[in-house]
C-alpha positions in Angstrom: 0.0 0.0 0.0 1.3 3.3 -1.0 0.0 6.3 0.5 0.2 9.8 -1.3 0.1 13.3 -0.5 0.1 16.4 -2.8 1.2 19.9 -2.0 1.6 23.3 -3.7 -1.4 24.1 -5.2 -2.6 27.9 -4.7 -3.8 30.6 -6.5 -1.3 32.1 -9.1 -1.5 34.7 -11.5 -2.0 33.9 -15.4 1.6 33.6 -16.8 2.9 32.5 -13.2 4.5 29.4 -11.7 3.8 26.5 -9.0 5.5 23.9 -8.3 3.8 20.2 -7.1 5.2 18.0 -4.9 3.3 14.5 -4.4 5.2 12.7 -1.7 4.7 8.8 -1.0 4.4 6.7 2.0 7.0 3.6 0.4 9.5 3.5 -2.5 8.3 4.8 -5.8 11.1 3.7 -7.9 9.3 1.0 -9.7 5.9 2.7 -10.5 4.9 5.1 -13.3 3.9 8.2 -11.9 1.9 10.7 -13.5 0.4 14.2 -12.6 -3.7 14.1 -13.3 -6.8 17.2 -13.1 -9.6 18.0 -12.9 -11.5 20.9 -13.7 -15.1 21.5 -12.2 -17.3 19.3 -14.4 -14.9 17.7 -16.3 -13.7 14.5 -17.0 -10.3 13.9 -14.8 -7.6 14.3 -17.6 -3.9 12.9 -17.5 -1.2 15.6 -17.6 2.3 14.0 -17.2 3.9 10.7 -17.3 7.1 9.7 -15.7 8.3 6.0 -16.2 10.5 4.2 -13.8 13.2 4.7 -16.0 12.5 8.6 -16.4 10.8 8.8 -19.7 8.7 11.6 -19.9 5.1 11.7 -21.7 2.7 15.4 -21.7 -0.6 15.8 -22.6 -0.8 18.3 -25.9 -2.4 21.6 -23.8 0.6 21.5 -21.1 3.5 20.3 -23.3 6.4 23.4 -23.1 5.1 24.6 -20.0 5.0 21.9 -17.7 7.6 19.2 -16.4 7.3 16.3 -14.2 9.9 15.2 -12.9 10.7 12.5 -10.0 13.5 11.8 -6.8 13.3 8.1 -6.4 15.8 8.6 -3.1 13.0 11.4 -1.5 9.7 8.9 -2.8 8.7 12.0 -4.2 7.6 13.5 -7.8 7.3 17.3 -8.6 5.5 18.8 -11.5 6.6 22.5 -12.8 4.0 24.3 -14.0 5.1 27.5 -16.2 3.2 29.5 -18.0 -0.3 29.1 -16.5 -3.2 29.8 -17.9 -6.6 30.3 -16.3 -7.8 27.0 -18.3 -4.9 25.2 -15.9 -7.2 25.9 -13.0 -8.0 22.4 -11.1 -7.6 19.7 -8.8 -4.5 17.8 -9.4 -3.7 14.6 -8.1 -0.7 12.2 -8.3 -1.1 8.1 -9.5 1.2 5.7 -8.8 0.9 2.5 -10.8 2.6 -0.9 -10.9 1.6 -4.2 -12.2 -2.1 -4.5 -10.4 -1.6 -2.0 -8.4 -2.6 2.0 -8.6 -2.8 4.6 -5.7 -3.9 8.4 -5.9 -3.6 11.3 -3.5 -6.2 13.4 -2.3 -5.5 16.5 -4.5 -4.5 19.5 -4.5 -5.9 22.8 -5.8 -4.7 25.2 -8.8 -6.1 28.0 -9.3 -5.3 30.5 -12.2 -6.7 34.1 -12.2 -5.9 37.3 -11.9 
């Protein structure tokens, strides 16, 4: 069982930067990890991917501005957000997934607006 907790979220400025840190209970270093959202009635929508190995996957509407990134030593991934935009404005939550296995935080908020 992997436990996982988000921080960072906040209100930010269009063109501004936050920084997500989703920090887990147990060693990370085999699972993917990936950054979801979700906007208020919307489907929950993948953002980032990071393999075990560090391969990197974005959806289309954050690619450039975003980065996901991952310290297997900490049990911790991060996701850099530049460039927001109000449409970036959501809950974000953190997966972990193995073979059988997935866990997601609780979420945390974005929101964008000035």
């Amino acid at each position: 069982q992997v436990q996982l907790v988000e921080s960072g979220g906040g209100l930010v400025q269009p063109g501004g930067s936050l920084r997500l840190s989703c920090a887990a209970s147990g060693f990370i270093g085999n699972y993917v990890m990936s950054w979801h959202r979700q906007a208020p009635g919307k489907e929950r929508e993948l953002v980032a991917t990071i393999s075990s190995a560090g391969s990197t996957d974005y959806s289309d509407s954050v690619k450039g501005r975003f980065t996901i990134s991952r310290d297997n030593a900490k049990n911790t991934v991060y996701l850099q957000m530049n460039s927001l935009k109000p449409e970036d404005t959501a809950v974000y939550f953190c997966n972990a997934r193995s073979v059988g296995m997935r866990y997601w935080g609780q979420g945390t908020q974005v929101t964008v607006s000035s």
